[in-house]
N, C-alpha and C positions, 0 to 999 in steps of 0.2 A: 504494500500500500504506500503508497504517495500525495501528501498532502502538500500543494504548493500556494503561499499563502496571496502573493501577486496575483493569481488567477481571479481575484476578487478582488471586489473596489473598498478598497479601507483605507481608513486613517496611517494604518503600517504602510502603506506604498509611498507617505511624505517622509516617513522615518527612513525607510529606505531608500530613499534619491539621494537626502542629506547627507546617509552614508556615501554614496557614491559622488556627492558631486567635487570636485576638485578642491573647490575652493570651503567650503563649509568644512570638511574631514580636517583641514587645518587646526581646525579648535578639536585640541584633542578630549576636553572636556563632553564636547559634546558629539566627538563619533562614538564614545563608552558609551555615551545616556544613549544613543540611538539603537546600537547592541543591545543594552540592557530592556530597552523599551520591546524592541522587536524579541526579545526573548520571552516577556512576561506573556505577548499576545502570542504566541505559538506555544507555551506553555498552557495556556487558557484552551486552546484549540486541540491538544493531546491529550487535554485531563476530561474532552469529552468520549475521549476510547477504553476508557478506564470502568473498571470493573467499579459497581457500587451497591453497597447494603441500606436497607432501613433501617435508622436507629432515632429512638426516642430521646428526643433533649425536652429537660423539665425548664419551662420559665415562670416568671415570676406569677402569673396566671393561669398558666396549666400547662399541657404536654403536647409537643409539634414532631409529628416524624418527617423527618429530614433524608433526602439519599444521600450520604456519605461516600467517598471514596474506601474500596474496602481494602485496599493496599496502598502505603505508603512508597513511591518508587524512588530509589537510588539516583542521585544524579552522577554524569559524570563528566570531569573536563580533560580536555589536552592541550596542556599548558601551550605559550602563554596568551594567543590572541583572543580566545574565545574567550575569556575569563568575565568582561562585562556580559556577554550574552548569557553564561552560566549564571551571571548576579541577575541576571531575569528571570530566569528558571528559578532559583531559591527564592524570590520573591514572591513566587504563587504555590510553589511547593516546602513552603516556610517550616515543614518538619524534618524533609528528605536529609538524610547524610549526603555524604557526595563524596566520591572518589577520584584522584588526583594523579594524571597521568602524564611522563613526559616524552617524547617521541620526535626526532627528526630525520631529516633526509642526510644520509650518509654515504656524499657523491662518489663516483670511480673512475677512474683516470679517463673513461670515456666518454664521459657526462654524463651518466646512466647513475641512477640511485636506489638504492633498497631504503628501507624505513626501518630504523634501530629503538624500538622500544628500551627506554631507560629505564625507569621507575614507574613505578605501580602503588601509588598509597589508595588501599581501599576496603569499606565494609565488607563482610562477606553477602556475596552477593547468589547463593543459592536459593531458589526459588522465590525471586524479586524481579520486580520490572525496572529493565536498568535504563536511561534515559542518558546518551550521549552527547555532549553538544560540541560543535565545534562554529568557528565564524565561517570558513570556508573549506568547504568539501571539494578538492579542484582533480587530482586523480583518482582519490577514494583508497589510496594506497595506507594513508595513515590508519584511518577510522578503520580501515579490514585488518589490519594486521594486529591492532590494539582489541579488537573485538574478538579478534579470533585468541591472543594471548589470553582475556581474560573468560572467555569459553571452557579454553580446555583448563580452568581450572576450577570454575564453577558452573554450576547448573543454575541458567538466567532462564527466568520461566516467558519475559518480553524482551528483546531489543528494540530501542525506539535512537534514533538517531537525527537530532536536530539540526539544521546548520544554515545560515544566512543564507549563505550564494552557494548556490552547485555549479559546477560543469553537468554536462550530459554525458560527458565520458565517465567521469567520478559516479555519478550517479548510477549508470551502466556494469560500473567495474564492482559498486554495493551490493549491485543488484545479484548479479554474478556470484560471489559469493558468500554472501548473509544472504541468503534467500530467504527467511525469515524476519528481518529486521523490516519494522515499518519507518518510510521518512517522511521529516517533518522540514519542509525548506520555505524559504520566504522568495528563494527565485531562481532559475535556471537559466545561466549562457551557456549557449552552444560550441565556446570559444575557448582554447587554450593557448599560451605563447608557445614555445620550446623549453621555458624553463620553470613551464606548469604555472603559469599564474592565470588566472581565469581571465579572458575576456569578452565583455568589457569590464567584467568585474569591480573593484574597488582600490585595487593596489595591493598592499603590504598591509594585514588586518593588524598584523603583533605589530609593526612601527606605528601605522598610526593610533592607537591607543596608545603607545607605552613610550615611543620614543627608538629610533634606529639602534639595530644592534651592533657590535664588534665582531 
């Protein structure tokens, strides 16, 4: 399943331009809040897939049954860009743990890269809905290999996989192997450079939050 949040007219398609436009992503202030913004609404949009029970809350004049979420789901990030959009997701899933993952591209004398999972801080995540977010899904090579690391070590009863901009190849390559995982995107370019950056995409998600790295 594929939820793409563009395909509808909302309020998230102004959050999402200001990400992209050249000139506004300069205030790095406000490309976080626009992650973050676009997180809570896609957060709100996955927590309608979600399993839920009756349960009686007593008020101050009598008793209201409510449907409740009947599972609390895992979040989880791959350091560092995604980190405002994951402070979206904990914003609407304001109980969830969350699991903390580092992963990059570990190039080879011929330009050609594998993806080197570092570190893995995380709840145990057997028989949970785990909720992956990242800002940009551009080969899909990160989010599979991280998913698949933490597969074979736990039994995930959901994979749900959030992420601002896709490629089509990325999303392609999810598809492929997480046949199971459902996504959760706010937009899809058709487009990649040679050195996998989405186009037209938004640029560099970790710089512009955080600032160029070394």
């Amino acid at each position: 399943m594929i939820f793409i949040l563009n395909k509808t007219n909302t309020i998230a398609n102004q959050f999402l331009a200001e990400l992209r436009d050249a000139v506004i992503q300069q205030d790095k202030a406000r490309f976080r809040r626009n992650q973050e913004r676009l997180g809570v609404i896609l957060a709100y949009e996955l927590s309608k897939s979600l399993h839920y029970e009756t349960k009686e809350i007593q008020t101050p004049l009598g008793t209201a049954s409510v449907n409740m979420p009947a599972d609390e789901p895992v979040l989880g990030i791959i350091l560092r860009a995604g980190l405002p959009f994951h402070q979206g997701f904990m914003q609407f899933f304001d109980r969830s743990p969350s699991a903390f993952i580092t992963a990059y591209r570990k190039v080879k004398r011929n330009g050609s890269f594998l993806i080197q999972v570092d570190h893995i801080s995380t709840p145990n995540l057997d028989d949970k809905i785990f909720i992956l977010c990242d800002t940009m899904l551009a080969t899909g090579q990160s989010i599979v290999s991280v998913c698949k690391e933490l597969m074979a070590q736990y039994k995930i009863k959901e994979l749900h996989i959030a992420a601002v901009i896709a490629s089509t190849e990325g999303v392609a390559h999810v598809k492929a192997n997480l046949p199971k995982a459902k996504l959760w995107l706010c937009a899809v370019d058709d487009e990649m450079t040679s050195k996998a950056y989405i186009v037209p995409g938004l640029g560099d998600a970790g710089d512009l939050a955080f600032g160029e790295k070394v």
